[in-house]
TORKOL-4160 file (C-alpha; in steps of 0.2 Angstrom, whole numbers, padded with zeros to 4 digits, m for minus):
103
<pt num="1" X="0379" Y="m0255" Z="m0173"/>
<pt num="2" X="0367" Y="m0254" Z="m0188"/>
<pt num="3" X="0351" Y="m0255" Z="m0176"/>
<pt num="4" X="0359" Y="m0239" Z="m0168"/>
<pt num="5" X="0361" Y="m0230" Z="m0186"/>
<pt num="6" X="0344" Y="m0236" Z="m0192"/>
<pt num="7" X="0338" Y="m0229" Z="m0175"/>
<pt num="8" X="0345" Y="m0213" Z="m0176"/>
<pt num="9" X="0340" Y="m0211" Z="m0194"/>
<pt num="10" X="0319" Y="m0215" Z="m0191"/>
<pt num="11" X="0323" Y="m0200" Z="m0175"/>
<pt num="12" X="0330" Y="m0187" Z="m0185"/>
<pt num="13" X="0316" Y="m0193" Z="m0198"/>
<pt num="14" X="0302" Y="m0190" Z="m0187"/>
<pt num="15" X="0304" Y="m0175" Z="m0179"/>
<pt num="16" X="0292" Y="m0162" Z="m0184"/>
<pt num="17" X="0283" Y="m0148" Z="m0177"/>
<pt num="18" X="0262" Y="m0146" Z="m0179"/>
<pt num="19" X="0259" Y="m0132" Z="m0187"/>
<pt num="20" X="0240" Y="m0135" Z="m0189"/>
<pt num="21" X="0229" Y="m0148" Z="m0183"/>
<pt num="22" X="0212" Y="m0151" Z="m0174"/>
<pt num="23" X="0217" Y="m0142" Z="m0159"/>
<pt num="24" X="0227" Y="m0128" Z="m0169"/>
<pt num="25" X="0218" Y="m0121" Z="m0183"/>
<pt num="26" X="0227" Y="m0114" Z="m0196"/>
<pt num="27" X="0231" Y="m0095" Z="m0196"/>
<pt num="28" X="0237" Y="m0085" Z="m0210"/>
<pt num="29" X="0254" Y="m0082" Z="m0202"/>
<pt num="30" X="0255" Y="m0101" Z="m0198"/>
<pt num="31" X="0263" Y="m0106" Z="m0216"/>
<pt num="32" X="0279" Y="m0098" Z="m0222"/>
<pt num="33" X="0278" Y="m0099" Z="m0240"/>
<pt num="34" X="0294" Y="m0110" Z="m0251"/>
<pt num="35" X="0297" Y="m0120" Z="m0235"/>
<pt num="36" X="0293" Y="m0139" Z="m0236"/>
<pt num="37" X="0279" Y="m0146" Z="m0226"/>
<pt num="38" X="0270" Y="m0162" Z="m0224"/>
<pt num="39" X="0250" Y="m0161" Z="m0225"/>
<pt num="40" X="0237" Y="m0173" Z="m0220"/>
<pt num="41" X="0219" Y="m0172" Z="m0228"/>
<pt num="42" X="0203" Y="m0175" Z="m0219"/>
<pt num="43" X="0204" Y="m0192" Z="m0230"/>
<pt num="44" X="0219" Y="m0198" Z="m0221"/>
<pt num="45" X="0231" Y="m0194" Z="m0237"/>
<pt num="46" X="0248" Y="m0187" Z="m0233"/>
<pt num="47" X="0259" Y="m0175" Z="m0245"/>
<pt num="48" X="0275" Y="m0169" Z="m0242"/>
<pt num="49" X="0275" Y="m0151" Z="m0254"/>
<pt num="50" X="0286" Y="m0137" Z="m0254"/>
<pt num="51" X="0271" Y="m0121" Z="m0252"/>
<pt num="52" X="0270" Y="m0109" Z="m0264"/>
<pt num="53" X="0256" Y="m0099" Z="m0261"/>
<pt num="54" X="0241" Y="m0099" Z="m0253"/>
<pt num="55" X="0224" Y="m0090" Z="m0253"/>
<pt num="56" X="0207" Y="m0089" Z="m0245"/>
<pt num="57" X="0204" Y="m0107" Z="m0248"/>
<pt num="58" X="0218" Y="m0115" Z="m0255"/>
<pt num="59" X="0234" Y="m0121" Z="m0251"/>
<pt num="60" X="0245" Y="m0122" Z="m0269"/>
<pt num="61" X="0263" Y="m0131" Z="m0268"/>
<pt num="62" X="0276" Y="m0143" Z="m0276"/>
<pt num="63" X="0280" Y="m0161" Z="m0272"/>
<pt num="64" X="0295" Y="m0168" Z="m0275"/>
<pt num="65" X="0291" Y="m0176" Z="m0292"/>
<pt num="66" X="0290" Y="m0157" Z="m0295"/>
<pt num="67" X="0270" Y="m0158" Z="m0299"/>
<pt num="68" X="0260" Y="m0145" Z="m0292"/>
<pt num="69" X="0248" Y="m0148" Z="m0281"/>
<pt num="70" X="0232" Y="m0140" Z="m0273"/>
<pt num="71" X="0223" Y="m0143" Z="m0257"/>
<pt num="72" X="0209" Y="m0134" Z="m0250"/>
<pt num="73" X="0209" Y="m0127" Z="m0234"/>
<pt num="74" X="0195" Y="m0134" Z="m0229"/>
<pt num="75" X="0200" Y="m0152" Z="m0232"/>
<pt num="76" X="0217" Y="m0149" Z="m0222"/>
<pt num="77" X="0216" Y="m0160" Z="m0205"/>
<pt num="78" X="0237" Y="m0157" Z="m0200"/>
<pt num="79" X="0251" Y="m0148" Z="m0205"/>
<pt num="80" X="0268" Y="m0152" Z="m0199"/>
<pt num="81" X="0284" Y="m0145" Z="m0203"/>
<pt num="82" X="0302" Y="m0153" Z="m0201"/>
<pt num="83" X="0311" Y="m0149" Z="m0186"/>
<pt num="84" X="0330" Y="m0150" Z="m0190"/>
<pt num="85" X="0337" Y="m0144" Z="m0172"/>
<pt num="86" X="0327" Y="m0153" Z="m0163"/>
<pt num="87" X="0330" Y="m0171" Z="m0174"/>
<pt num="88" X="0351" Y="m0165" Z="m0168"/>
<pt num="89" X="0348" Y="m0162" Z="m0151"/>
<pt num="90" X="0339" Y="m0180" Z="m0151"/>
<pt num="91" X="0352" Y="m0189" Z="m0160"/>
<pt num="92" X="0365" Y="m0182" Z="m0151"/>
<pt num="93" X="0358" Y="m0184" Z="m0137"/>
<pt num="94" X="0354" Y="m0203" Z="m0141"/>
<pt num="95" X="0373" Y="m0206" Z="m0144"/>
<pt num="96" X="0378" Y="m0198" Z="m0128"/>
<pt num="97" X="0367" Y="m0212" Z="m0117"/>
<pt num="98" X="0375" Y="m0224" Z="m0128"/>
<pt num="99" X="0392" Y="m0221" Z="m0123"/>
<pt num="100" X="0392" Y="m0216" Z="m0108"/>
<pt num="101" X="0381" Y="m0230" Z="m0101"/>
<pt num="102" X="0390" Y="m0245" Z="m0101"/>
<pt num="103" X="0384" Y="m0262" Z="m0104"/>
């Protein structure tokens, strides 16, 4: 039963949406400002800030020590976003195979 919970919690954990990567560059209407998104730099570092505002070629925001932080645009290699509906339509989905297959 704990493997099932600890399951569920790494799905509903890693369901985001790619909001700019390699393939998707990044559009001014991409980013919603004061919503919290995970960014990866071109030097494989990952932060998970809260945006706050963002210019021609920087992105400024909050982590969640509540330091701010800035990135350049240039340097940004992904943006993902959280995707909360879709992490609940997984797990509930996940516990419906579970019970209705029998073992």
């Amino acid at each position: 039963m704990q493997i099932g919970f600890l399951s569920l919690f790494f799905m509903l954990a890693s369901c985001q949406i790619r909001v700019v990567s390699p393939a998707k560059p990044m559009q001014d209407n991409a980013i919603k400002l004061y919503e919290k998104y995970t960014v990866q730099t071109k030097d494989a570092k990952i932060q998970k800030i809260q945006i706050l505002k963002i210019d021609a070629t920087k992105i400024y925001g909050k982590n969640k020590a509540g330091e701010m932080v800035e990135i350049e645009k240039n340097e940004v290699r992904e943006i993902k976003k959280p995707d909360y509906l879709l992490s609940a339509i997984i797990a509930l989905a996940a516990i419906a195979a579970v019970i209705a297959v029998p073992i």
